[in-house]
BAROVO-95257 format. One line per field, with one value per residue (C-alpha): z, x, y; residue number from 1; residue in three letters. Coordinates in steps of 0.001 Angstrom, whole numbers. Layout:
BEGIN
c3 (Z:...)
c1 (X:...)
c2 (Y:...)
k (NUM:...)
r (ALA:...)
REM end
This chain:
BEGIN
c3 (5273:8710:11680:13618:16719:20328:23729:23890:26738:25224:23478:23098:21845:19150:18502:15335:13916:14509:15239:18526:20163:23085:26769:27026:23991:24909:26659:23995:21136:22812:23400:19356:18642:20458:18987:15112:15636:14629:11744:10294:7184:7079:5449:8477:10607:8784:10914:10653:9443:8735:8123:8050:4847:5747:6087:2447:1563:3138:2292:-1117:98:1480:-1879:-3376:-553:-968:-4906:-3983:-2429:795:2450:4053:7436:7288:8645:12355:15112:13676:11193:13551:11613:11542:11240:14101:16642:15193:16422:19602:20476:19107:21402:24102:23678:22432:18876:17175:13857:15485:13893:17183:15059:13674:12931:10724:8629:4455:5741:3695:426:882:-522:-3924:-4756:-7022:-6398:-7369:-8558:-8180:-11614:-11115:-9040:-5429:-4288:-4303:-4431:-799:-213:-1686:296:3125:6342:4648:1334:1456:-2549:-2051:-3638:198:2053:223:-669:2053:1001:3449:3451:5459:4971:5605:6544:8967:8548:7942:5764:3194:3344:2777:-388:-1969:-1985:-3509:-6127:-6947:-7675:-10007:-11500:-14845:-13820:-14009:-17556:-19438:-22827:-23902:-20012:-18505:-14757:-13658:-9955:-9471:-6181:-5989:-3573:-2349:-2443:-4543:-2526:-5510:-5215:-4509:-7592:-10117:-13384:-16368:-19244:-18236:-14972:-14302:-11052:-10768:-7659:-5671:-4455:-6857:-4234:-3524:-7044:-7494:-5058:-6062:-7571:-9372:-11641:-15096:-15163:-12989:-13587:-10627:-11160:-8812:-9673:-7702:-10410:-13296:-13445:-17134:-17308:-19633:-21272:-24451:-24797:-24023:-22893:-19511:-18621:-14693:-12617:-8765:-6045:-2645:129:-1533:-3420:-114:-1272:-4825:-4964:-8401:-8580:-11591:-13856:-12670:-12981:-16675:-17624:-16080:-18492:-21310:-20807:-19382:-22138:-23044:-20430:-17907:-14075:-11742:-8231:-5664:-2060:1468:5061:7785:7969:6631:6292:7720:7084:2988:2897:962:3857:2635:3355:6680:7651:7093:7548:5890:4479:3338:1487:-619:-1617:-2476:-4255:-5934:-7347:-9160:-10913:-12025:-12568:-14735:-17040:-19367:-16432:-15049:-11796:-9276:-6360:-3155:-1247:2163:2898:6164:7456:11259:11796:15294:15535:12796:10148:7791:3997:1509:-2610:-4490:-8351:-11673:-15300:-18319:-20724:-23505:-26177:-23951)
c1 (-2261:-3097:-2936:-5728:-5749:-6963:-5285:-3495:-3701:-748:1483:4266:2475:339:3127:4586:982:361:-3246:-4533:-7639:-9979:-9248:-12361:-12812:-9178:-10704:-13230:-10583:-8529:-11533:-12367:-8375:-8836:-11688:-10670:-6954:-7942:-9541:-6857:-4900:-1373:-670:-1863:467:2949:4285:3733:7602:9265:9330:11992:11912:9684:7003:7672:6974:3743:2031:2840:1237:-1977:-2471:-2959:-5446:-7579:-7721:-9077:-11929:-10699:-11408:-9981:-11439:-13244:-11807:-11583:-11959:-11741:-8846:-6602:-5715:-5690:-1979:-1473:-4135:-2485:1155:233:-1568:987:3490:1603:1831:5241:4303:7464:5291:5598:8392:9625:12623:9681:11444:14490:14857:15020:13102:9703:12015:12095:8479:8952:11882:11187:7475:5331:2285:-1267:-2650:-5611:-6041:-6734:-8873:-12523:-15058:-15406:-11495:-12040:-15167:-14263:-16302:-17421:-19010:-20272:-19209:-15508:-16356:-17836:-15474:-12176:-14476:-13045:-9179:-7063:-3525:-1753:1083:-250:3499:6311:8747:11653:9624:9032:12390:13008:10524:11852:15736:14340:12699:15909:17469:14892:13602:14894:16992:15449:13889:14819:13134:9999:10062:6419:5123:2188:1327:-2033:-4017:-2300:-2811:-1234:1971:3888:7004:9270:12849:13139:13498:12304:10595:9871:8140:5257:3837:349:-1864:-4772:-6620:-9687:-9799:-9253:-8067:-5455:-4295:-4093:-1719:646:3772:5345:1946:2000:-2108:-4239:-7374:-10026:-11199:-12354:-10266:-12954:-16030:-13981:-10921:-10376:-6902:-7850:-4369:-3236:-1065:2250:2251:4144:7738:7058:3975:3906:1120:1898:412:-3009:-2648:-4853:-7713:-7965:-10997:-10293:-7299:-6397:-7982:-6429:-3110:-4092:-4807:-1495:401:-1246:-363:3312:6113:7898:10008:8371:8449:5591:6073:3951:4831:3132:3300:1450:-1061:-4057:-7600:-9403:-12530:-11496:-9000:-9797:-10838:-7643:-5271:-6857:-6316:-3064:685:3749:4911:1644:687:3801:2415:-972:509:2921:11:-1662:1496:1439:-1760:-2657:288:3024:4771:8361:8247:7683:9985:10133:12230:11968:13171:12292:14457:14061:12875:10226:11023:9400:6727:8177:8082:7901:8302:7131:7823:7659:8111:6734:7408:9398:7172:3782)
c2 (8661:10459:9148:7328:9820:8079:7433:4333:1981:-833:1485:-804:-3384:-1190:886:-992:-910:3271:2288:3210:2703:3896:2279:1209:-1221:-2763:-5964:-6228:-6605:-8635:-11160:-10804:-11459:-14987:-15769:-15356:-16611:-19641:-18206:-16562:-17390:-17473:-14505:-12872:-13943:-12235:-9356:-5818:-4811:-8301:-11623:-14697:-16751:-19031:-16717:-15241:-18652:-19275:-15434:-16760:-20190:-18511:-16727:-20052:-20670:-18488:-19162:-22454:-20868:-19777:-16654:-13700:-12551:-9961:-6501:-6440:-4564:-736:-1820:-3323:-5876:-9732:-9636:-7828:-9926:-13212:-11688:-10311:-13794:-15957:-14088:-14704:-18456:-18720:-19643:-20571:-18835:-15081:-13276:-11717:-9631:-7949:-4565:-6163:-3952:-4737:-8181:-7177:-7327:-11072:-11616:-11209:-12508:-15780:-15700:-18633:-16983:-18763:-19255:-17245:-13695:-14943:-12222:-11998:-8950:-8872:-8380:-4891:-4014:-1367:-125:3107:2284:5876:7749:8810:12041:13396:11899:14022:17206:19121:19964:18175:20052:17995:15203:11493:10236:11476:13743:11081:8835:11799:12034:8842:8387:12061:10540:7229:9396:10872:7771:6602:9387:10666:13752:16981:18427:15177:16341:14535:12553:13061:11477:10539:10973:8774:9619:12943:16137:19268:17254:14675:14316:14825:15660:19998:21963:18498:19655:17921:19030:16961:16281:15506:14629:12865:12625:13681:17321:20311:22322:19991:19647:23582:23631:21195:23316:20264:19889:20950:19705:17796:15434:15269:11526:8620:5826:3590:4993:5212:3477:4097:6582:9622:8905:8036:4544:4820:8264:8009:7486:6976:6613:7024:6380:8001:5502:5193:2085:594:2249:1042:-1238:-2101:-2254:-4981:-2682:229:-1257:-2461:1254:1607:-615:929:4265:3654:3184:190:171:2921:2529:2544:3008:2098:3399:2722:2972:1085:4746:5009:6216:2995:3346:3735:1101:-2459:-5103:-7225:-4544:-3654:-7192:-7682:-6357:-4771:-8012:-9217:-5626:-6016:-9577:-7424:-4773:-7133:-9505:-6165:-5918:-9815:-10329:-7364:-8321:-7057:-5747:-7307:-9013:-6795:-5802:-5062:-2021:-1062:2333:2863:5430:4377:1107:1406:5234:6517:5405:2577:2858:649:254:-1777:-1116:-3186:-1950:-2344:-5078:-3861:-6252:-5254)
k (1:2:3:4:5:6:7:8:9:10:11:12:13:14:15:16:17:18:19:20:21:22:23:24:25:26:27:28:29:30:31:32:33:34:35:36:37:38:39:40:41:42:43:44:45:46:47:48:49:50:51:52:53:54:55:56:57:58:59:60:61:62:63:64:65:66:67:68:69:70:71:72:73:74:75:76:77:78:79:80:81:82:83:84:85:86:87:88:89:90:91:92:93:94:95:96:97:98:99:100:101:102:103:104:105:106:107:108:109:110:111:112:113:114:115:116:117:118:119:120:121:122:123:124:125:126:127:128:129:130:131:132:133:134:135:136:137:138:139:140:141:142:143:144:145:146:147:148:149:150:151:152:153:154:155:156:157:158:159:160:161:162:163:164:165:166:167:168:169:170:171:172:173:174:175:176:177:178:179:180:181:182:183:184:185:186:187:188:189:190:191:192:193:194:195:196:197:198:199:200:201:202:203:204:205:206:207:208:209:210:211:212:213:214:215:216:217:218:219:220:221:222:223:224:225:226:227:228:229:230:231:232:233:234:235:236:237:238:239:240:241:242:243:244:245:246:247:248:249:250:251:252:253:254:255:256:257:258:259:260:261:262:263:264:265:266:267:268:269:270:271:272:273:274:275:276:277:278:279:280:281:282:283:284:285:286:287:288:289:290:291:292:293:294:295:296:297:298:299:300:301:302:303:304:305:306:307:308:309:310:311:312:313:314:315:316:317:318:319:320:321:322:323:324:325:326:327:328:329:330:331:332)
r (UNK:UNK:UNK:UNK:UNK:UNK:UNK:UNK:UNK:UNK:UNK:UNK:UNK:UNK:UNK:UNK:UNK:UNK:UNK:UNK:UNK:UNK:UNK:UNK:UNK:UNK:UNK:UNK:UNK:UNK:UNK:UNK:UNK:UNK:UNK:UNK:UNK:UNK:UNK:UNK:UNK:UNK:UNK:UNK:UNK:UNK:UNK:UNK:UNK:UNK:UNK:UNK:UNK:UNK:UNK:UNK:UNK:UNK:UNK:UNK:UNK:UNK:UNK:UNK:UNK:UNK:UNK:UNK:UNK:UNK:UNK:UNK:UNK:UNK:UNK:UNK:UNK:UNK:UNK:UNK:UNK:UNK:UNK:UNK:UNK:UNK:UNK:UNK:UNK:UNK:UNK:UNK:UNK:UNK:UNK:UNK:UNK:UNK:UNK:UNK:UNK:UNK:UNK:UNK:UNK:UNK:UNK:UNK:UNK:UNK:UNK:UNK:UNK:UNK:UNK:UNK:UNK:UNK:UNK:UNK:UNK:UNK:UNK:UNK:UNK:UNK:UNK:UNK:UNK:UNK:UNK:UNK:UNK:UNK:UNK:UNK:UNK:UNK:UNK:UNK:UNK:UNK:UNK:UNK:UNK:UNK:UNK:UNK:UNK:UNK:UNK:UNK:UNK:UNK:UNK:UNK:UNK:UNK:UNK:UNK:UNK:UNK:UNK:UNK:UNK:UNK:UNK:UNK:UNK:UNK:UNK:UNK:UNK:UNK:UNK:UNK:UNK:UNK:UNK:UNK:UNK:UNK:UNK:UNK:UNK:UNK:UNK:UNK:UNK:UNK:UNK:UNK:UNK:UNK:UNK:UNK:UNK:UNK:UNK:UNK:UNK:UNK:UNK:UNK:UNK:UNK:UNK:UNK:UNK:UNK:UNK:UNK:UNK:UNK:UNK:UNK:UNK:UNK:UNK:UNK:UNK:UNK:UNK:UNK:UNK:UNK:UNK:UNK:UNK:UNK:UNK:UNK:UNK:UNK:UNK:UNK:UNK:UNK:UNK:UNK:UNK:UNK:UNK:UNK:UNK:UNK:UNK:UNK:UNK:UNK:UNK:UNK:UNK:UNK:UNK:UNK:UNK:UNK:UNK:UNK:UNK:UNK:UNK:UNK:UNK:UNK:UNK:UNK:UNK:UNK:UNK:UNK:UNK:UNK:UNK:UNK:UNK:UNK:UNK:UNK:UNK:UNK:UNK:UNK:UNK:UNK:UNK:UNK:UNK:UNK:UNK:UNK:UNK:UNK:UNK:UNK:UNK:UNK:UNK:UNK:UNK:UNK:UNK:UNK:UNK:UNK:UNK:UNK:UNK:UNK:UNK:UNK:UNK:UNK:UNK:UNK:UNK:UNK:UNK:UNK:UNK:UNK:UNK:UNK:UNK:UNK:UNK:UNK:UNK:UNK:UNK:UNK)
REM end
């Protein structure tokens, strides 16, 4: 999504984070970041574009926390996350926990490979709470024709599509591009007989030249898909998975109307819309989001275990992307 436009006053230090901030509420945040490091779960010390192993193993190990009845802090500071205040503090003191190869790239992958779920969802109601609870409908009534990544990152997400995508006017294929706009990012000159959008802003949709149709639905009012089962080959979400405040039963309606075997594709960056995102996503990083995103995939089941791809084209030059895909069980 956009970026968060202010002057910066520690640019290398908020730099891998994109989030910037006024001068004058600097000292203030800083004080806030000592005072809820010792708050913070595990998971958010995870950094914003890696981890080592060890830290796979413990976001996995704070999920199971917080199913026992921990908590998550709540969102801090004007989204600058927990994740971020725990690094920046722990490098201050030398922590041997802060990941200081932060920007290794392919290190995010780690976190789903041979995953130990929790038994039951971890998250609570309040994790999906945001700063502005104010109808969604107001807030993406005006058409917003812009892109919401870089340059290289599109790039990077349009030549992952085109090695995962059924090639071009496969009969009988048909995509669904959940929180759609203007743009879907698909490969130039991709067609299929079948390819729908479903977003916010009718304007937007209309102008989308891969669309065959379009839906105009709130995902965070109405969750049900208008879709009949098993209708979909492939189902993408362009960095807007963050704002999904029910997201196990959107990713339920997902299974349904994917086919045995269809491929849904969740990408994201570290930009966003702050004020809309889930309080769990705007308190954590990279590493931890693929945990997130991952555990929608698990826990609405029928779907494969999910993985993790980072194809950030220019790790600390340019906005990171990341995958994170599953498919549908072949006997769901």
């Amino acid at each position: 999504m956009p970026h968060v436009h202010a002057t910066v006053t520690q640019a290398a230090a908020y730099k891998s984070a994109n989030l910037y901030i006024h001068d004058d509420m600097t000292s203030k945040m800083a004080i806030i970041g000592l005072q809820l490091q010792q708050r913070l779960p595990v998971l958010a010390g995870v950094s914003h574009s890696g981890l080592t192993s060890a830290t796979a193993v413990n976001s996995i190990s704070s999920l199971k926390k917080w199913n026992n009845g921990g908590r998550l802090p709540r969102r801090l500071v004007l989204g600058l996350g927990a994740s971020f205040w725990a690094q920046h503090m722990n490098m201050a003191g030398n922590c041997k926990s802060f990941i200081a190869s932060a920007r290794q790239k392919g290190a995010v992958e780690q976190v789903l490979q041979n995953v130990e779920w929790p038994e039951q969802f971890p998250f609570k109601d309040e994790d999906f709470q945001r700063f502005d609870e104010s109808p969604d409908s107001l807030f993406y009534e005006a058409p917003r024709f812009v892109t919401h990544i870089d340059d290289p990152a599109i790039a990077a997400l349009t030549k992952y599509y085109s090695e995962v995508f059924p090639p071009s006017n496969t009969p009988g294929v048909s995509i669904l591009d959940m929180c759609s706009s203007w743009v879907s990012h698909f490969p130039k000159g991709y067609k299929q007989e079948r390819v729908v959008g479903m977003g916010m802003n009718e304007e937007e949709l209309k102008r989308n030249p891969v669309l065959t149709e379009y839906v105009v639905q709130d995902l965070n009012l109405n969750p049900k898909l208008p879709f009949e089962d098993n209708s979909f080959d492939v189902i993408t979400n362009v960095v807007s998975v963050d704002y999904l405040t029910k997201p196990l039963d959107v990713f339920k309606e997902m299974r349904r109307i994917l086919k045995p075997g269809g491929l849904a594709i969740m990408s994201f960056s570290n930009r966003c819309f702050w004020t809309k995102a889930i309080s769990v996503w705007t308190s954590t990083g990279d590493s931890d989001h693929a945990v997130i995103v991952g555990s929608y995939f698990h826990y609405a089941g029928g779907f494969e275990p999910p993985q993790a791809v980072d194809i950030s084209p220019n790790p600390g030059r340019s906005d990171p992307m990341y995958i994170v895909y599953s498919r549908k069980l072949s006997s769901a």
